[in-house]
N, C-alpha and C positions, 0 to 999 in steps of 0.2 A: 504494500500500500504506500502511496509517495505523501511523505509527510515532509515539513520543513519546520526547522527548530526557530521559534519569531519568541524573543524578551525571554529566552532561555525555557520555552514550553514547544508540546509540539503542535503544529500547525495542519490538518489535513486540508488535499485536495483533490480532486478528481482531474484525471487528465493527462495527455501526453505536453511536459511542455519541449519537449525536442522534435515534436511532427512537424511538417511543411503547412507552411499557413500562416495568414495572419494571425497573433491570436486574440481571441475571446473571452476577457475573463468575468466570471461571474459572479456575481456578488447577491445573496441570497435576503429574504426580507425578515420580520421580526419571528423569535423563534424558528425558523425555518431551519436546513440545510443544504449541503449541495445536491442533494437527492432533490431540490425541486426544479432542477434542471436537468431532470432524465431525459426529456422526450427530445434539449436540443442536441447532449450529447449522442444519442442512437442516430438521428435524423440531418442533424447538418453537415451539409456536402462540404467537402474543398471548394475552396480554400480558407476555411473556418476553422480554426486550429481551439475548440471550446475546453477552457480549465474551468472548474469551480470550486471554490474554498468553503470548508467552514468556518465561520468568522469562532474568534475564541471563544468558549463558552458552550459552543455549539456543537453539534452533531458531533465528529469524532475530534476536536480539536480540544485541545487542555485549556485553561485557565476561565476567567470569567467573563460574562458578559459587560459589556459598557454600557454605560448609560450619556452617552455622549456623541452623537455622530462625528465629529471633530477626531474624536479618538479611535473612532472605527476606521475613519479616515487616513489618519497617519498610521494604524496598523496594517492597513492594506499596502501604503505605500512601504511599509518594511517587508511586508508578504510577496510585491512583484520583486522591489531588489533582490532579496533571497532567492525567487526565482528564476531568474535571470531574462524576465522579458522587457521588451521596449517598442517601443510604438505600437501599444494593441488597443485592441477595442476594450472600453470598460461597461461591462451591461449589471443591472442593479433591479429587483422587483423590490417595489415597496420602499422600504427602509435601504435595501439595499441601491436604489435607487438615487436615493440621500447623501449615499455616502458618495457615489458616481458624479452625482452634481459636486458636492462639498472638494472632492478629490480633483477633478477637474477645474476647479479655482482657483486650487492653491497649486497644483503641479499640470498644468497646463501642458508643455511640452515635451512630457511622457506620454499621452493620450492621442489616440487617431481620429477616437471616436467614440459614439458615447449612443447605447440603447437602454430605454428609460421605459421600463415596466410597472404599470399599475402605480405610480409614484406622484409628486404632485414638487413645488417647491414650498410650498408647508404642509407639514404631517401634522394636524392637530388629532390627538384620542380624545375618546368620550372620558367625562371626568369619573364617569359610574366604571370604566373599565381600569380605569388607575385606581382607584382607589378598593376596588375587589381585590386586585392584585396587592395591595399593600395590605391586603391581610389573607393570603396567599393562596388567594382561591384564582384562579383559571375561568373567569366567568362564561357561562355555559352557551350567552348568546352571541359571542363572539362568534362563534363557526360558522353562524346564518349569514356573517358580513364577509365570508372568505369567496363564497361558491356561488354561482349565478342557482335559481330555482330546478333550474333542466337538469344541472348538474349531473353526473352518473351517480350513483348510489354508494358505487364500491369506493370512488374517489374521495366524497364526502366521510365517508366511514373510516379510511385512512386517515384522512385529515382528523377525526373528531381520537382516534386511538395516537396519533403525533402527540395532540395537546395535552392531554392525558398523560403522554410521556414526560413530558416537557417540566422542568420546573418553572413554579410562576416567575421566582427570582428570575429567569432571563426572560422572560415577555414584560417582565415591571420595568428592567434596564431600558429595552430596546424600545418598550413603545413611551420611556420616560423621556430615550433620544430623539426619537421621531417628534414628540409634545414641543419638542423645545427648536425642533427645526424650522428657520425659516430663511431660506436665501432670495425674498420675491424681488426687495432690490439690485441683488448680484448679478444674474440672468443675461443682463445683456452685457458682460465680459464673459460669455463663455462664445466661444468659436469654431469649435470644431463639428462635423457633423452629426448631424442627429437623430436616430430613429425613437419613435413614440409610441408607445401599445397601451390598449388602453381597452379591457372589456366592456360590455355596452351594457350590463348591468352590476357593475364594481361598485358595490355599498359605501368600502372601505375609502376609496380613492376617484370619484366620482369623474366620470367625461370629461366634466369642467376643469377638475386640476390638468388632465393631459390638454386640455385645448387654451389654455391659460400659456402652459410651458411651450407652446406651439407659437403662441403669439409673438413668445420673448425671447426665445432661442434662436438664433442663426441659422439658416443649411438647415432646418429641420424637416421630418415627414411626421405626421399621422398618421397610424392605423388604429382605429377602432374596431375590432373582433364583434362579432355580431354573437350575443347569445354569451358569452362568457361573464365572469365573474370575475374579483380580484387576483383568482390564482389562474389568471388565464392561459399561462403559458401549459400547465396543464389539462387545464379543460380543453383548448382549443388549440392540440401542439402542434396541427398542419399548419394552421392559418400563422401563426406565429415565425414557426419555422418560415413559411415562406416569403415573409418581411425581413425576418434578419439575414434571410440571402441574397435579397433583393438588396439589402442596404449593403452586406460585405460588398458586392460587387460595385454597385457605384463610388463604394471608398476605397477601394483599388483602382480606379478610372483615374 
């Protein structure tokens, strides 16, 4: 399993990072892992070179989670040096999203490019969800704002056995970082290209955040997934898959 040692803990990722390709690295949303990016690693062609990390805290990676997008930020920036990649695509659902804006800010001329899932340039959470979680309960309505209604059954059921896994301590961090994100001023110093995904019934992260960062972003595209939910790249991995090919290749052009 390829792990890398980041603040002296170990660090997992999925991926070849010595294949031919640009590469893709992914950056996963609050409690998540890199597991939520199965469907682009099975399905995207060359010259798509896709890594995914678990952020610390997370899935198989050591230490704790942050409560800080700032700090997600510059770990990921110790996560690619370690890796040894340069000039890739940085793609982010959600939270991870956050961190793809935030990263893009500050280290601008390490990035090619930038795919923005289900994400907004401010994450605000319900205050009934913070404050569940700070007496460390997982609240139970939370799941209905992941999945669009159509959703598969079996998908939803995963998701609802994840949370269940999950301790609340890293969904209190991650959606304490999200609460506090907000870059709506910063937007138009960002310049590099941009693709936008965006489910058409995302509770969490609504239309309007992706067509807001549409307005304000550079080089940007839109896609809105017909029928998906916030975890759209799941629900809808064809339709997905074939926007972040569409976008590799015009960022090779």
């Amino acid at each position: 399993m390829p792990y890398l040692e980041i603040d002296n803990k170990k660090a997992y990722y999925s991926g070849n990072k010595n294949r031919k390709g640009i590469p893709l690295l992914f950056c996963h949303g609050s409690g998540g892992g890199h597991h939520h990016w199965h469907y682009q690693f099975k399905a995207l062609p060359p010259p798509a070179n896709p890594l995914a990390v678990d952020l610390p805290g997370h899935g198989r990676s050591e230490g704790a989670a942050l409560d800080d997008i700032s700090l997600y930020r510059d770990w990921i920036h110790r996560f690619s040096k370690a890796l040894e990649i340069q000039n890739f695509i940085l793609a982010g659902h959600s939270m991870g999203g956050a961190i793809a804006l935030a990263y893009i800010l500050q280290y601008p001329e390490e990035v090619r490019g930038l795919i923005l899932v289900g994400t907004g340039a401010r994450l605000r959470v319900l205050p009934a969800f913070l404050e569940e979680l700070r007496q460390h309960n997982v609240p139970e309505t939370m799941l209905e704002y992941l999945y669009a209604p159509d959703a598969p059954e079996e998908l939803v059921n995963l998701g609802h056995r994840e949370m269940e896994n999950t301790d609340p301590a890293v969904y209190l961090a991650d959606l304490t970082a999200c609460d506090n994100f907000d870059i709506r001023e910063n937007l138009h110093q960002i310049e590099v290209p941009g693709l936008i995904i965006c489910g058409s019934e995302d509770r969490l992260t609504p239309v309007k955040y992706s067509r807001f960062l549409k307005e304000k972003l550079p080089q940007r595209r839109l896609e809105i997934i017909d029928g998906a939910g916030h975890m759209v790249m799941l629900e809808k991995p064809e339709a997905v898959n074939r926007a972040i090919t569409q976008f590799v290749e015009e960022v090779l052009i």
